[in-house]
N, C-alpha and C positions, 0 to 999 in steps of 0.2 A: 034485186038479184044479187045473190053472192055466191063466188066458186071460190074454191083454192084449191089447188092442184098442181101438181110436177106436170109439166108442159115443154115443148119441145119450139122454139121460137122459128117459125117459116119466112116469115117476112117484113121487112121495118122500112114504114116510108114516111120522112118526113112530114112534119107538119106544122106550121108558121114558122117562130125563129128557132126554136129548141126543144119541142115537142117530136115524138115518135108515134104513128098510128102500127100499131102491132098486131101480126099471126101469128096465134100460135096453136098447134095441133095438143091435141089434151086426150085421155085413154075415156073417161068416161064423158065428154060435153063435145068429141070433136073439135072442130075450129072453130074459136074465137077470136075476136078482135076487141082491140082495147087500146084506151089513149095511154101515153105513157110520157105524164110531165116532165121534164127536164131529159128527152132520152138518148137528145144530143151532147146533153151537159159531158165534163170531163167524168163524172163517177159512172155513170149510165150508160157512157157508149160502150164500154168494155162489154156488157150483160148481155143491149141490143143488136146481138151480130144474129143474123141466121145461119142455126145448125144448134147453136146452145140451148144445153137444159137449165131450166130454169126452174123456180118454184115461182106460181104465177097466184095473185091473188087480185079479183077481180069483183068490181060491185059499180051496179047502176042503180040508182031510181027506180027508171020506169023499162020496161023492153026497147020500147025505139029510142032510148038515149044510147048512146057510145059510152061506152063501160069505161072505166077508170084504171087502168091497169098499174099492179105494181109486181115487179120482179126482184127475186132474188137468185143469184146465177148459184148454180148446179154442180153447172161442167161446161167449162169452155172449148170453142171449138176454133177461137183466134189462134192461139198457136200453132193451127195447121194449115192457116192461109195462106203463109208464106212459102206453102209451097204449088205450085202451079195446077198437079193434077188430083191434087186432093182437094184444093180451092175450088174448081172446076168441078168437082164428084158431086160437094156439099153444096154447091151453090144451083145447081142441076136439081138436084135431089129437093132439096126447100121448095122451089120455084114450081115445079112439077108441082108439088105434093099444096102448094096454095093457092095455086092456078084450077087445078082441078077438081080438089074438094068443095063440098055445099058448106054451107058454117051452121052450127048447131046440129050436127048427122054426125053420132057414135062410131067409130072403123077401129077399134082396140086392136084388130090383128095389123092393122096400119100403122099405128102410135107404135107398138111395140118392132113391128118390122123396119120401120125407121130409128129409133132408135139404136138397132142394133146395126144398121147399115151407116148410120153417123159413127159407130166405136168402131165398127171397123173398118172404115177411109182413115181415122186418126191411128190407128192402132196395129195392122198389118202389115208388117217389112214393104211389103208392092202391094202396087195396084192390083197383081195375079191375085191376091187376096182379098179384094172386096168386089173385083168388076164382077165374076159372078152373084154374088145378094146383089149388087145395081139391079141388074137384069131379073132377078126374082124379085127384086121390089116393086119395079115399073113391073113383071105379069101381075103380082100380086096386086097393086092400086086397079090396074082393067080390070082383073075378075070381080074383086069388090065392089066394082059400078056396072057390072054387071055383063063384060066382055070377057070372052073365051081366050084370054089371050096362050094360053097353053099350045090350043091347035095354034096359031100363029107361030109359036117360034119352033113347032114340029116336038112336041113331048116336053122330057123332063128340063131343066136348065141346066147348062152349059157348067162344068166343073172345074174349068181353070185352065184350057184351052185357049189363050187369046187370043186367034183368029177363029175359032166357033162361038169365044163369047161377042167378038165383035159382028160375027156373021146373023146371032141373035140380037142384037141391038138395030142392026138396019132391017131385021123382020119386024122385027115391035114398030118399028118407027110410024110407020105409017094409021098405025091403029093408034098410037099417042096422040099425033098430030091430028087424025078424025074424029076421033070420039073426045080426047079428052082434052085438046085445046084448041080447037076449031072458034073462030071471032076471039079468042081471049089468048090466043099465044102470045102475040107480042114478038119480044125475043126470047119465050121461054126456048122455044127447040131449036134456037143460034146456038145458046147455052149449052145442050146436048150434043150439036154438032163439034164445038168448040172442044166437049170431054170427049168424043170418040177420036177428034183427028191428034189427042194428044196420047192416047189408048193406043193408035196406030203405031205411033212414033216408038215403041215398045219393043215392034215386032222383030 
């Protein structure tokens, strides 16, 4: 097996003393995963943050071997960490988006709507600016899997309103929480709770 492809890095979890096991969401293969030698090393941890585009190039063997991952960073999204409610948006946002996906399942209108939901947490003067696409991202991931999530937050999305967009995020909530991370949350939806109570603080 061999990919290469611009890929959008979801999640990086350690593994022995300096290796990195990688997700990453891709337009045409979906989510992959892949080792990533040295990905703790000083050159490689800059690349392996989740939120960053990456060009990923990826080859195995055989299908049940663990792919061999190499990246080259894109576009980094460390510079924006350092600040609390965008850290909180992108790290939201990955986590949802690894938690829920199948791996090797196609979603191009997801690679690309994520994508554009990472430029703009980095990229918008305020939050006013990107919590509406959050909120059309998360309907957009349920519909994709196959939830109405439209009727739930009652029609169109919220246009920059932040207590109707925050009034859509505690509609969604409960259909994220059932359908899309039910036995497999974790602390994804602390995460969530964590970006809206800092969304409040706004008001």
């Amino acid at each position: 097996m061999q990919i290469r492809a611009p890929a959008i890095l979801i999640a990086a979890r350690a593994h022995g003393e300096t290796a990195v096991v990688a997700r990453l969401l891709t337009e045409e293969y979906g989510v992959v995963a892949g080792y990533v030698a040295g990905g703790r090393g000083r050159r490689l941890r800059p690349v392996v943050i989740p939120g960053n585009a990456v060009e990923l190039q990826l080859s195995a063997r055989s299908e049940s071997q663990l792919p061999f991952a190499k990246l080259e960073l894109l576009e980094s999204r460390g510079p924006y960490l350092t600040e609390p409610l965008a850290a909180a948006a992108i790290g939201w946002s990955c986590a949802l988006t690894a938690t829920a996906l199948p791996e090797r399942q196609p979603y191009p209108p997801l690679y690309e709507a994520l994508g554009a939901l990472l430029g703009a947490i980095c990229h918008a003067p305020s939050a006013r600016g990107w919590a509406s696409v959050l909120v059309a991202y998360e309907t957009l991931l349920l519909r994709e899997l196959g939830y109405g999530a439209r009727e739930i937050i009652g029609g169109e999305r919220p246009q920059g309103d932040l207590p109707e967009i925050l009034g859509a995020m505690d509609r969604l909530a409960p259909a994220l929480d059932h359908y899309l991370l039910a036995d497999r949350r974790g602390d994804v939806m602390a995460a969530r709770s964590r970006l809206r109570e800092l969304l409040e603080r706004m008001l």
